[in-house]
Each structure stands twice: as C-alpha cells, then as structure tokens.
N, CA, C and O atoms as CSV, one atom per row, in Angstrom:
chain,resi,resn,atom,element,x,y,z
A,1,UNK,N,N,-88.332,-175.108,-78.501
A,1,UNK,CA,C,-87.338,-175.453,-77.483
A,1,UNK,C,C,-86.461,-174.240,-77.211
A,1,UNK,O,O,-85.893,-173.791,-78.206
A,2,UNK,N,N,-86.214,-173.542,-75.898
A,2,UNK,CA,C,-85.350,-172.686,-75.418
A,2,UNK,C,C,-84.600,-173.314,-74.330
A,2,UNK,O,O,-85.053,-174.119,-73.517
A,3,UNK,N,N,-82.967,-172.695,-74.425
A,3,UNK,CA,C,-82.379,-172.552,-73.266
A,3,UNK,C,C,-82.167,-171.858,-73.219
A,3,UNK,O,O,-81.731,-171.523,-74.320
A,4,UNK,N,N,-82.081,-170.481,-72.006
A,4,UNK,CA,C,-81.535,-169.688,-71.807
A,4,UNK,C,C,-81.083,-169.822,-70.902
A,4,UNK,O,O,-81.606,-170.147,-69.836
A,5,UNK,N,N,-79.069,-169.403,-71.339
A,5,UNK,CA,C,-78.430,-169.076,-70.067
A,5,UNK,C,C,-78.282,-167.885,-69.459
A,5,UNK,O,O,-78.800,-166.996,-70.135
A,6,UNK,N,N,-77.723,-167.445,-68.331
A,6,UNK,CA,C,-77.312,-166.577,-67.663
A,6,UNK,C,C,-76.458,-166.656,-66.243
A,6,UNK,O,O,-76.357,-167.595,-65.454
A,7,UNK,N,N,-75.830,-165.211,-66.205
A,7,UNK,CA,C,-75.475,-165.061,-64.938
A,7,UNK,C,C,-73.790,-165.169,-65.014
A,7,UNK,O,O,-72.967,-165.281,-64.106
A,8,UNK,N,N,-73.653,-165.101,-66.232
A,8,UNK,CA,C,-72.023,-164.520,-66.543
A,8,UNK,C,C,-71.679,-163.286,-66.536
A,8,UNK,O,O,-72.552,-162.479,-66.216
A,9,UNK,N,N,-70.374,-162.801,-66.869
A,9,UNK,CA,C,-70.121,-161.303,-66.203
A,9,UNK,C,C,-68.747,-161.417,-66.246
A,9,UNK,O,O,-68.100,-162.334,-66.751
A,10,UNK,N,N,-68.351,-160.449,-65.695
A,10,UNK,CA,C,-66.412,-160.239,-65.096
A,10,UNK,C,C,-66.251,-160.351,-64.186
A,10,UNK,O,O,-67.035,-159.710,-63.486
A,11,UNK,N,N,-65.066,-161.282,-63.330
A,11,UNK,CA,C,-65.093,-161.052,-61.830
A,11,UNK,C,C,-63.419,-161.557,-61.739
A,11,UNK,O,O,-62.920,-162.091,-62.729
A,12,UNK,N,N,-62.519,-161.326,-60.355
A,12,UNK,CA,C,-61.701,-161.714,-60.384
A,12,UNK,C,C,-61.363,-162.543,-60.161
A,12,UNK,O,O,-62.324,-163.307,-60.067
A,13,UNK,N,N,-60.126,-163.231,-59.894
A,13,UNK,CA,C,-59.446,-164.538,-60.009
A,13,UNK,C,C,-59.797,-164.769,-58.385
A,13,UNK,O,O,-59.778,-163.747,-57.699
A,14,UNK,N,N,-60.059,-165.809,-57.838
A,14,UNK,CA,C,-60.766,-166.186,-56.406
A,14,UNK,C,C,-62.346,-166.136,-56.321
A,14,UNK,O,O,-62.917,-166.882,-55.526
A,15,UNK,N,N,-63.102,-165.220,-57.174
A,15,UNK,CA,C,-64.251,-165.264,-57.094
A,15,UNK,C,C,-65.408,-166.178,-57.241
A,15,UNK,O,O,-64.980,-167.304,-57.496
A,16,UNK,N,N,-66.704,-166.149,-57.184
A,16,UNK,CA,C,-67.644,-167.169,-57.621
A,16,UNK,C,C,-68.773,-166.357,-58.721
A,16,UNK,O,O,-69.106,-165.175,-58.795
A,17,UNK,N,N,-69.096,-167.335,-59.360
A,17,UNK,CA,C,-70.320,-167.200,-60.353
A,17,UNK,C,C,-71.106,-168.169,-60.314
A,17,UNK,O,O,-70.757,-169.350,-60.317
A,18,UNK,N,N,-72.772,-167.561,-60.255
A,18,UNK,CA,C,-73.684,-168.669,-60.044
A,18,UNK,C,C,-74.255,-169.016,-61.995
A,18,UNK,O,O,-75.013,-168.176,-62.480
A,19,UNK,N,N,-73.909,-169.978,-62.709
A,19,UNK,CA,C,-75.089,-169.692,-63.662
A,19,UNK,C,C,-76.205,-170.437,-64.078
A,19,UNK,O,O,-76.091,-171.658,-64.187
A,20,UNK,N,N,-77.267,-169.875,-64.325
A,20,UNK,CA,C,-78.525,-170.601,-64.402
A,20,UNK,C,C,-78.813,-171.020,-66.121
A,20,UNK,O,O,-77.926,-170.664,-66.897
A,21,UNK,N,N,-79.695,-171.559,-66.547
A,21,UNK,CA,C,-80.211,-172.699,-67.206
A,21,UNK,C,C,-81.589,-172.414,-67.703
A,21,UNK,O,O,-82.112,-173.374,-67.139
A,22,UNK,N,N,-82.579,-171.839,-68.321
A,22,UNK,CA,C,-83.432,-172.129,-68.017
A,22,UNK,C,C,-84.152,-172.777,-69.151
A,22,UNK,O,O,-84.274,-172.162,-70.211
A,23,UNK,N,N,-84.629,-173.960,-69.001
A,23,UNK,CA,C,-85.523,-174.559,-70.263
A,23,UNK,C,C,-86.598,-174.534,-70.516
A,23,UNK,O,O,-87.113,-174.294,-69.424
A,24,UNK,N,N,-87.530,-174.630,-71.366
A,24,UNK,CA,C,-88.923,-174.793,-71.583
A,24,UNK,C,C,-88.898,-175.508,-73.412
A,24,UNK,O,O,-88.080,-175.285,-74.304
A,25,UNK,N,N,-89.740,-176.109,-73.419
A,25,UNK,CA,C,-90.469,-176.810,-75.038
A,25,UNK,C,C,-90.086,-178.234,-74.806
A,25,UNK,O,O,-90.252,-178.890,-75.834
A,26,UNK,N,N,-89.789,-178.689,-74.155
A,26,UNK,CA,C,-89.267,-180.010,-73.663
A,26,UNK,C,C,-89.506,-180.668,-72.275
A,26,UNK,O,O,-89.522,-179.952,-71.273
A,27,UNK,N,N,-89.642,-181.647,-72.210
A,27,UNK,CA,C,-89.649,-182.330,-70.609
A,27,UNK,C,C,-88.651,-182.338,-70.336
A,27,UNK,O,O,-88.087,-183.409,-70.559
A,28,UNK,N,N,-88.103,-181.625,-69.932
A,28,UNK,CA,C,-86.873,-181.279,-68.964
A,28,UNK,C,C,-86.508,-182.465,-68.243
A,28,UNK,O,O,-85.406,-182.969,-68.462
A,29,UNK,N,N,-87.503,-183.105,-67.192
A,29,UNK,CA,C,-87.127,-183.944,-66.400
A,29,UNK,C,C,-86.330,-184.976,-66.817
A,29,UNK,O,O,-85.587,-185.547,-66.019
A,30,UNK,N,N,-86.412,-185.355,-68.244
A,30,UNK,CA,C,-86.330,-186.265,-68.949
A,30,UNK,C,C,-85.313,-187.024,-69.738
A,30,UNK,O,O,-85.146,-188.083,-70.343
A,31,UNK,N,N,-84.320,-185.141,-69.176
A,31,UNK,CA,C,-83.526,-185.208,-70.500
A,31,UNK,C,C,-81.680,-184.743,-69.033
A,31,UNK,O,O,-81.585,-183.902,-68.139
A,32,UNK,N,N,-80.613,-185.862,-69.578
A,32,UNK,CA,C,-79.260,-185.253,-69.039
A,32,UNK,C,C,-79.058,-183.716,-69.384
A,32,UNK,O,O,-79.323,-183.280,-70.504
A,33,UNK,N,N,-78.560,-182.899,-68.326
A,33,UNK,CA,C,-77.971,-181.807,-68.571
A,33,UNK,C,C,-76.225,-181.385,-68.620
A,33,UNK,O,O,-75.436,-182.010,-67.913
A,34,UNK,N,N,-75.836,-180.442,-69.390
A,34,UNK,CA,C,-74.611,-180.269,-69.501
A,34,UNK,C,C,-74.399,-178.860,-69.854
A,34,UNK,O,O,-75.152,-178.056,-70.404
A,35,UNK,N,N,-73.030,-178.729,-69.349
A,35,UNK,CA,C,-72.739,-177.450,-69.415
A,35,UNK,C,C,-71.648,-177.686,-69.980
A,35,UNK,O,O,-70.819,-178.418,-69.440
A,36,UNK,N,N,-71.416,-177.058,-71.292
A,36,UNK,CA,C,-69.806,-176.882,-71.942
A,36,UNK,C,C,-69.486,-174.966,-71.956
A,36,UNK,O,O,-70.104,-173.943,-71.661
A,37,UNK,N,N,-67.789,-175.453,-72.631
A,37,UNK,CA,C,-67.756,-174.060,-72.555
A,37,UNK,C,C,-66.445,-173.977,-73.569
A,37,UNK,O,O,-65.708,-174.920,-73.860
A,38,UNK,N,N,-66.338,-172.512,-74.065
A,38,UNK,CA,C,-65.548,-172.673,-75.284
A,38,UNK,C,C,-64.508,-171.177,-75.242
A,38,UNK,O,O,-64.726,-170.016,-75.589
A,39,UNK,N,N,-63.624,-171.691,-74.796
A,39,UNK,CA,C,-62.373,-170.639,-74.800
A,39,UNK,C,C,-62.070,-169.954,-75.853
A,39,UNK,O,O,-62.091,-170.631,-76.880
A,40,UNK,N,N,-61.700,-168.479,-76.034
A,40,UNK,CA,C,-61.221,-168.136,-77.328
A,40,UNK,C,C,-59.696,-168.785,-77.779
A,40,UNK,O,O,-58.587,-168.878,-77.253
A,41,UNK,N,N,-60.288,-169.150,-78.993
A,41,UNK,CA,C,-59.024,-169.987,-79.942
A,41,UNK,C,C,-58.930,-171.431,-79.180
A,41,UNK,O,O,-57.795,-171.864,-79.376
A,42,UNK,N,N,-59.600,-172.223,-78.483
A,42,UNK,CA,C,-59.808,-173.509,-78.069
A,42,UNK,C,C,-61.379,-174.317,-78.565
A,42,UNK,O,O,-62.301,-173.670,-79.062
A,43,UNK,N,N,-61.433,-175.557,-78.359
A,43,UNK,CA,C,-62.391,-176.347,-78.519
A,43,UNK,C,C,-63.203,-176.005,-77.795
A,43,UNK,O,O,-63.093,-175.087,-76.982
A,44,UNK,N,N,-64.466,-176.924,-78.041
A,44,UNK,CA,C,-66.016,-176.080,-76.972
A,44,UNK,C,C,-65.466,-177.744,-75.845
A,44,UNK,O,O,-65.348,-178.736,-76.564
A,45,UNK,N,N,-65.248,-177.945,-74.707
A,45,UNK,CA,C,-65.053,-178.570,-73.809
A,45,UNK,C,C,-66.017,-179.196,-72.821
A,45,UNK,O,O,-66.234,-178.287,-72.020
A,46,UNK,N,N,-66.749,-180.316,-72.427
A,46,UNK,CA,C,-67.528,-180.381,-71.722
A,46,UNK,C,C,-67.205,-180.299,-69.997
A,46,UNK,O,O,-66.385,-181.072,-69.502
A,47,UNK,N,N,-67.695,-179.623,-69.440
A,47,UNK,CA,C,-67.308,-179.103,-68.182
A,47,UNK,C,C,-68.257,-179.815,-66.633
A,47,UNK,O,O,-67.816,-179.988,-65.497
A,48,UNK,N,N,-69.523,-180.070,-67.135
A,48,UNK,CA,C,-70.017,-181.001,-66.051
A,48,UNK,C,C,-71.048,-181.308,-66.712
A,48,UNK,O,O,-71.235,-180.596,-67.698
A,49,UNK,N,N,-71.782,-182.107,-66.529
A,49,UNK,CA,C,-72.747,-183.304,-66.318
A,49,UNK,C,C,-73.861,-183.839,-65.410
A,49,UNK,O,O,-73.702,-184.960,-64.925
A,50,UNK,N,N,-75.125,-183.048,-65.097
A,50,UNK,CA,C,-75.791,-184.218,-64.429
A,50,UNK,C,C,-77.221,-184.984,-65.230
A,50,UNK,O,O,-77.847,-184.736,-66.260
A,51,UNK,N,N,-77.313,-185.868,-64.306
A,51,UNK,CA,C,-78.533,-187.246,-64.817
A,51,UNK,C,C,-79.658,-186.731,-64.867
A,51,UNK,O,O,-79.706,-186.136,-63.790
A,52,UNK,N,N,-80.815,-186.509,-65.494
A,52,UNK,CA,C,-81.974,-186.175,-65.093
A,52,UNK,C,C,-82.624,-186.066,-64.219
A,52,UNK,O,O,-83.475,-185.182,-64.119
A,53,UNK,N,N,-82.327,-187.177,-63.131
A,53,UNK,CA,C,-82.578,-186.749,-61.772
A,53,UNK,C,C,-82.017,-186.235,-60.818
A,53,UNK,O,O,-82.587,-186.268,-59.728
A,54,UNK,N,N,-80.706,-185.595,-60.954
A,54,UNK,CA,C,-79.649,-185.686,-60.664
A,54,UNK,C,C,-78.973,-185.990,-59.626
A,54,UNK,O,O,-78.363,-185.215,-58.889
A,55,UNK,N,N,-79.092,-187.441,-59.525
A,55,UNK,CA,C,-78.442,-188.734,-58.912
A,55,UNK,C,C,-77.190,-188.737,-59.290
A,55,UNK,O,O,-76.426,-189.538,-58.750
A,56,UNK,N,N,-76.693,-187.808,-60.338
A,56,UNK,CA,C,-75.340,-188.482,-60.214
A,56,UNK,C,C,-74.670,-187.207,-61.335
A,56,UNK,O,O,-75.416,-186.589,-62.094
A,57,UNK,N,N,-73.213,-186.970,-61.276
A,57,UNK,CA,C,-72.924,-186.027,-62.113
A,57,UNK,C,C,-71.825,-185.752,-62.340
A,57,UNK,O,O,-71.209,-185.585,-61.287
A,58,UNK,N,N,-71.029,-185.563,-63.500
A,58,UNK,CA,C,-69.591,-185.751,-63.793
A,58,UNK,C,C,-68.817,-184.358,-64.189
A,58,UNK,O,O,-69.448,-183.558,-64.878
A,59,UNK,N,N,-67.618,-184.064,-63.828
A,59,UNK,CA,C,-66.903,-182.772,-63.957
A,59,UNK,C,C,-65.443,-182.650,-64.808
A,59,UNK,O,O,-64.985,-183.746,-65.131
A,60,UNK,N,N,-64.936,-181.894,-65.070
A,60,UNK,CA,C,-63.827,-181.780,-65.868
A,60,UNK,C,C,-62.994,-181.849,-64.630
A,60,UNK,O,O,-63.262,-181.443,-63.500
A,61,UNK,N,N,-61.812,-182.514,-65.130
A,61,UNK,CA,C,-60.801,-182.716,-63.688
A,61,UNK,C,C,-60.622,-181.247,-63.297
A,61,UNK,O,O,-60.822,-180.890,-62.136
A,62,UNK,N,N,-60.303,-180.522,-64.113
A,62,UNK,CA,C,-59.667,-179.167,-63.582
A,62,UNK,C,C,-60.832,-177.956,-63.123
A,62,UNK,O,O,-60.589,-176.756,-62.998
A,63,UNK,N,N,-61.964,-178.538,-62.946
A,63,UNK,CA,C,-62.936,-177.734,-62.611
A,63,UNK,C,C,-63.538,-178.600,-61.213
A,63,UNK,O,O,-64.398,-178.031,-60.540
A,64,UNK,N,N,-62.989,-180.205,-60.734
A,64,UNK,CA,C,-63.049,-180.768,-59.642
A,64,UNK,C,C,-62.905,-179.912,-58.296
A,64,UNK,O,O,-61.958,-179.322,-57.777
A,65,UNK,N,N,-64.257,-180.097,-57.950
A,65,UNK,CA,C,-63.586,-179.370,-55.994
A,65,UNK,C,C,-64.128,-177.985,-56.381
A,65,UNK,O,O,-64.307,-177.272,-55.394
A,66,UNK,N,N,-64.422,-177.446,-57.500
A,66,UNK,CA,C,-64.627,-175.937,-57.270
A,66,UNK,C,C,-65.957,-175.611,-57.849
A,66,UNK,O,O,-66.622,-174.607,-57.596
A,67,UNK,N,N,-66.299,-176.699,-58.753
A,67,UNK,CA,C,-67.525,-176.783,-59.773
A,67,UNK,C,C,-68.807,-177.440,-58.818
A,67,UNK,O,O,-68.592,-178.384,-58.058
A,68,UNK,N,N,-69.726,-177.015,-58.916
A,68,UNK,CA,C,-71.074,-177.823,-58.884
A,68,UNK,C,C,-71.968,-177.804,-59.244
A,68,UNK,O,O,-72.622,-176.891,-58.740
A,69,UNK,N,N,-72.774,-178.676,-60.326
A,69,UNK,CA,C,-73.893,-178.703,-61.202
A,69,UNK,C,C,-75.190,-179.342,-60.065
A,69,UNK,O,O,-75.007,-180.262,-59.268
A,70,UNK,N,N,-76.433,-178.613,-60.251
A,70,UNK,CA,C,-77.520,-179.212,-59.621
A,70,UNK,C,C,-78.446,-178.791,-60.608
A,70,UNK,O,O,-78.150,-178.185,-61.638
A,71,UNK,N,N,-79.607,-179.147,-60.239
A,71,UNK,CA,C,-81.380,-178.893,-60.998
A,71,UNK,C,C,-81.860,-178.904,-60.177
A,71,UNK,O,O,-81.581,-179.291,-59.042
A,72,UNK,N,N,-83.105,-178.257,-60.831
A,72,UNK,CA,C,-84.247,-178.057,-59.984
A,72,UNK,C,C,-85.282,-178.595,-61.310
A,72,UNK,O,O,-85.305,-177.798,-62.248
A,73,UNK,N,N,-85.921,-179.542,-61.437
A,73,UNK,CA,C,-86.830,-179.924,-62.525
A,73,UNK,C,C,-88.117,-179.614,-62.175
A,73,UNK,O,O,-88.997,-180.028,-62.931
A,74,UNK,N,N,-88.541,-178.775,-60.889
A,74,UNK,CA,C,-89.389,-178.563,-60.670
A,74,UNK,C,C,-89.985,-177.073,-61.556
A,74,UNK,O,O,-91.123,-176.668,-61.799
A,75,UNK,N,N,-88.206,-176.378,-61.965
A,75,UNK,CA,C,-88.423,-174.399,-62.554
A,75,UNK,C,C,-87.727,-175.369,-63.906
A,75,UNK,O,O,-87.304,-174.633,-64.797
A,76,UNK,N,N,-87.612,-176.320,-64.085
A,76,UNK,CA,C,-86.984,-176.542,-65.822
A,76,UNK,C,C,-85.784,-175.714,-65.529
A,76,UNK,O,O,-85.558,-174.908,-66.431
A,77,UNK,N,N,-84.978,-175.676,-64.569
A,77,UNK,CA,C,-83.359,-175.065,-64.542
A,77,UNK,C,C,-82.316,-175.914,-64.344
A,77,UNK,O,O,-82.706,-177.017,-63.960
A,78,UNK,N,N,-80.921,-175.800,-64.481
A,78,UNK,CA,C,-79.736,-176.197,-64.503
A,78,UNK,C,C,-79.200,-175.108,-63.980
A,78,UNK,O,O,-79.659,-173.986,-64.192
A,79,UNK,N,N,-78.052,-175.375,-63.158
A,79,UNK,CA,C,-77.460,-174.373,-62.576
A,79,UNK,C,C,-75.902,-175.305,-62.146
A,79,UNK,O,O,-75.628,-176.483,-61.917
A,80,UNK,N,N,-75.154,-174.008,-62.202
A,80,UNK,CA,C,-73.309,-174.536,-62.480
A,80,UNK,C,C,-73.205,-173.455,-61.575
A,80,UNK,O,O,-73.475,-172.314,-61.949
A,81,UNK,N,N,-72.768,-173.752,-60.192
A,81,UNK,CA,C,-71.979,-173.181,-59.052
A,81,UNK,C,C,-70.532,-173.094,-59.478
A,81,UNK,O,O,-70.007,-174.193,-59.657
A,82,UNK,N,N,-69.780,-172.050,-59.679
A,82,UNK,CA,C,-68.523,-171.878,-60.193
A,82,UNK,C,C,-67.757,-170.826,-58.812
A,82,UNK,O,O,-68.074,-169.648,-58.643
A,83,UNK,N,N,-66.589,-171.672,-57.831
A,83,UNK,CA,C,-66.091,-171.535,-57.046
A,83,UNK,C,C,-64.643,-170.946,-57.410
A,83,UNK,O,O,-64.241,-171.286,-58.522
A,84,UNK,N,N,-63.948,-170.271,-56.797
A,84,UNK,CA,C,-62.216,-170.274,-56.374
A,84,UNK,C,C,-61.809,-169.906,-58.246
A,84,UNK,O,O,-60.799,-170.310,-58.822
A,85,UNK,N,N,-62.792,-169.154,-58.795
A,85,UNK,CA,C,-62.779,-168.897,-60.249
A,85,UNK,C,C,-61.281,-168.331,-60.868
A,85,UNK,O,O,-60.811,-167.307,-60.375
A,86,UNK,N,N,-60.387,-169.205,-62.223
A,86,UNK,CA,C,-59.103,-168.846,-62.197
A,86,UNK,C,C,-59.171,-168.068,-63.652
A,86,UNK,O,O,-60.232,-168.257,-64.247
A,87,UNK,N,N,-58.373,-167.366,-64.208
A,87,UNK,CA,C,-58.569,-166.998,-65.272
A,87,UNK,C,C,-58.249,-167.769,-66.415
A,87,UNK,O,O,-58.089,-167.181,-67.485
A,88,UNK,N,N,-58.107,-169.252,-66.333
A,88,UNK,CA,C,-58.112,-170.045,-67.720
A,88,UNK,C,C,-60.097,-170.912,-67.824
A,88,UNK,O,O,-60.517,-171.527,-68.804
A,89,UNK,N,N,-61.010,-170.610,-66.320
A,89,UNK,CA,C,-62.014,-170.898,-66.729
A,89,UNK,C,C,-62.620,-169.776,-67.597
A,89,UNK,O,O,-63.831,-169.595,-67.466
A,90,UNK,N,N,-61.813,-168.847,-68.634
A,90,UNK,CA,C,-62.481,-167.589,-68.986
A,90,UNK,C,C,-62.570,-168.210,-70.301
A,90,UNK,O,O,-61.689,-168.773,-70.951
A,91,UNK,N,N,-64.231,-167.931,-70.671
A,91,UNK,CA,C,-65.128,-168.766,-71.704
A,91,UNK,C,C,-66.721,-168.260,-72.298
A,91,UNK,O,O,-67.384,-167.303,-71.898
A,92,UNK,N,N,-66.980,-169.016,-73.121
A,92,UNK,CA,C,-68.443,-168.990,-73.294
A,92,UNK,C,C,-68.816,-170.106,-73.005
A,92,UNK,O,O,-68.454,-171.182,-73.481
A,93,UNK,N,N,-69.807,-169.814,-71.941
A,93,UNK,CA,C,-70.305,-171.670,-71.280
A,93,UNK,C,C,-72.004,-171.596,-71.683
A,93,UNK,O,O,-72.855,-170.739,-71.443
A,94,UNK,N,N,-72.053,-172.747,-72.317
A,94,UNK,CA,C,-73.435,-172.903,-73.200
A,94,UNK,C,C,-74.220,-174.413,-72.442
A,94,UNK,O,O,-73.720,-175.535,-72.352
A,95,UNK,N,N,-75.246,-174.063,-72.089
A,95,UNK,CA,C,-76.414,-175.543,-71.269
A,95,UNK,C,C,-76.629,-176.301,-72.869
A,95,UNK,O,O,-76.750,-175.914,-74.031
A,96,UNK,N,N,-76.601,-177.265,-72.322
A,96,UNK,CA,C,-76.633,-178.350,-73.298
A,96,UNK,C,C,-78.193,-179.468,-72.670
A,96,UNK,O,O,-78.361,-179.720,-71.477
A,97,UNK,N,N,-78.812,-179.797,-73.407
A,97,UNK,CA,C,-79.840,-180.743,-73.086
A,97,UNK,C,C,-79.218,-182.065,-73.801
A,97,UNK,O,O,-78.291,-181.997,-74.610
A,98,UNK,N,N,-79.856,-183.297,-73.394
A,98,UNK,CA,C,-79.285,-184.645,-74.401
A,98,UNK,C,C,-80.383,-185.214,-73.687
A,98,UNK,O,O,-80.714,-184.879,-72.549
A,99,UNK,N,N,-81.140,-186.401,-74.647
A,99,UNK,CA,C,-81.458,-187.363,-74.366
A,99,UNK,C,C,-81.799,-188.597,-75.295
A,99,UNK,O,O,-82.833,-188.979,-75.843
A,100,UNK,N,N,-80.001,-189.239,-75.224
A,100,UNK,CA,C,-80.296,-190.519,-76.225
A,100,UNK,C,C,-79.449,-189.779,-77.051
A,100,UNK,O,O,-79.327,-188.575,-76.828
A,101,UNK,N,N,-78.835,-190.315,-77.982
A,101,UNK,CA,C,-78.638,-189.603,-79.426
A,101,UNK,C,C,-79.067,-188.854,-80.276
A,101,UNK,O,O,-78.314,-188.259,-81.047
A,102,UNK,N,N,-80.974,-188.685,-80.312
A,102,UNK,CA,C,-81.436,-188.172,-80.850
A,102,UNK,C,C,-81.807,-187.094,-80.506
A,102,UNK,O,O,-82.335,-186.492,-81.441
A,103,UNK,N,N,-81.772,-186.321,-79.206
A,103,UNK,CA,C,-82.499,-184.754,-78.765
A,103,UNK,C,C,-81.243,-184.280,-78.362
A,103,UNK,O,O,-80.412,-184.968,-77.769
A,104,UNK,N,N,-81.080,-182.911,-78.734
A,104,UNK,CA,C,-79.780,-182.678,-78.430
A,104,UNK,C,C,-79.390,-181.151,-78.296
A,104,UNK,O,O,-78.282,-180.900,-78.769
A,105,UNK,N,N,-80.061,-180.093,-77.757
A,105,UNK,CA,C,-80.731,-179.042,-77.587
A,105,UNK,C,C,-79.385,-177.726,-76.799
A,105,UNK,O,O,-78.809,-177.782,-75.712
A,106,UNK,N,N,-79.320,-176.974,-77.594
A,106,UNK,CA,C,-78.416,-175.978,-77.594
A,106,UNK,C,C,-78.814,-174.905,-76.740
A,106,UNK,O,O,-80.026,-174.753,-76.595
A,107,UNK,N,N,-77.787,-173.886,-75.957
A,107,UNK,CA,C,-78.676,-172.560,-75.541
A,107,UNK,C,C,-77.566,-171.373,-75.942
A,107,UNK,O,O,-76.417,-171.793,-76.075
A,108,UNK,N,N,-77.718,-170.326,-76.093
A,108,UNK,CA,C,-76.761,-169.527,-77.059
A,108,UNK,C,C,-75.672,-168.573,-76.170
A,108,UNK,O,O,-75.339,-167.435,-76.501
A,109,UNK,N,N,-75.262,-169.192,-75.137
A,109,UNK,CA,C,-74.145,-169.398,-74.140
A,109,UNK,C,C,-74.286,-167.580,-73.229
A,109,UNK,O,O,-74.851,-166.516,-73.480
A,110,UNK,N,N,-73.449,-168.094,-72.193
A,110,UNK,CA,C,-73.099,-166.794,-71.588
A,110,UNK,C,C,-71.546,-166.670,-71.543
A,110,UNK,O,O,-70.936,-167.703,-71.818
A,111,UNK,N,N,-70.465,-165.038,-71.092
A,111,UNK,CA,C,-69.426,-165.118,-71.333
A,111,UNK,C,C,-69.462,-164.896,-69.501
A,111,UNK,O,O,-70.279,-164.439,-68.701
A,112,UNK,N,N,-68.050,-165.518,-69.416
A,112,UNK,CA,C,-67.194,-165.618,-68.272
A,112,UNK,C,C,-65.903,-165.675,-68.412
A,112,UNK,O,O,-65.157,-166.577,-68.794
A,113,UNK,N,N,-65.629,-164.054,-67.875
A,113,UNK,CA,C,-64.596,-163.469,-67.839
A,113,UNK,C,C,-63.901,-163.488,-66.657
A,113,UNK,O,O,-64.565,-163.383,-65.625
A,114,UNK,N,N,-62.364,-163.631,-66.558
A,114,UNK,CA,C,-62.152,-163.725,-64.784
A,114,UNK,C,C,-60.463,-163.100,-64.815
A,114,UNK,O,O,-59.517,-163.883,-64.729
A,115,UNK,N,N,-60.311,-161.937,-64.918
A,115,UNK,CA,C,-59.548,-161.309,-64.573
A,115,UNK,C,C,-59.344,-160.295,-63.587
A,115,UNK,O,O,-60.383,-159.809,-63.141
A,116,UNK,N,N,-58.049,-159.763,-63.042
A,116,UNK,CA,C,-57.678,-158.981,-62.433
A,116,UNK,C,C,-57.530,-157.975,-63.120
A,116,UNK,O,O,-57.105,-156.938,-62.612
C-alpha cells in the first residue's frame, strides 16, 4: 500500500496550492479519502473529507469556501484545491485512506508553507 503526496512548497498569503494523492495496493474506489494536516506544536487536524465516490464531502470550518477535495478513481488520486491560502494553513498535510474501522492507510505528508 502507497500514498504519495505532493505538490507542497512556499507560497504567499493569497495564493493557491494544488495537492495530489496518489494511491496504489488497494482499491481505491472503495475506500473514503482524507486529508489531515499537522501544524508545528499543534494536533494532526482533519481538514476535508470525501466519499468514495465522491458524492459528498466534508471540510474544516476554517478551510470552508477556499478548500476543495475531488478524485479521480479512475488515476487512484485525491486531490485538495487550496485557495485564498493564509499563513495559519502552514502545515504538514498527509492523504489518509479509511474504509470501515479496519483499513486505515497513511501517506508520509507534504509541507505547506505560506508566508510573506
């Protein structure tokens, strides 16, 4: 089982970051995706959410309006559209797989930095 993320970097406060997802060793289709992310000296936070098909998908209030999670289950990807970027989203944001309690699949994060 792999996730690899990418597509983090430095950018300034107003900017966007696209980041991608990519899975393989698993049926992807199969399984909810998530993206958390873990501030230095804070908790790892869950930041969005979508369904396996993704019919449907949930966000951190303070990432509302600027965030958007989609898939493509056709490339086994996840992808987190990150809009109007402020410098408290500055983190390590790690793809998360779940399905059920029992599969529960890690990827070894990217950093996102967002200063002036």
């Amino acid at each position: 089982v792999q996730l690899v993320e990418s597509g983090g970097g430095l950018v300034q406060p107003g900017d966007f970051l696209n980041l991608s997802c990519a899975a393989s060793g698993f049926p992807f289709s199969s399984y909810g995706m998530k993206w958390h992310r873990q501030a230095p000296g804070k908790a790892r936070e869950l930041v969005a959410y979508i369904s396996s098909t993704g019919s449907s998908a949930l966000f951190l209030d303070s990432v509302k309006g600027r965030f958007t999670i989609s898939r493509d289950n056709a490339k086994s990807t996840v992808y987190l559209q990150m809009n109007s970027l402020r410098p408290d989203d500055t983190a390590v944001y790690y793809c998360n797989a779940v399905l059920g309690t029992t599969y529960n699949y890690w990827g070894q994060g990217t950093r996102v930095t967002v200063s002036s």
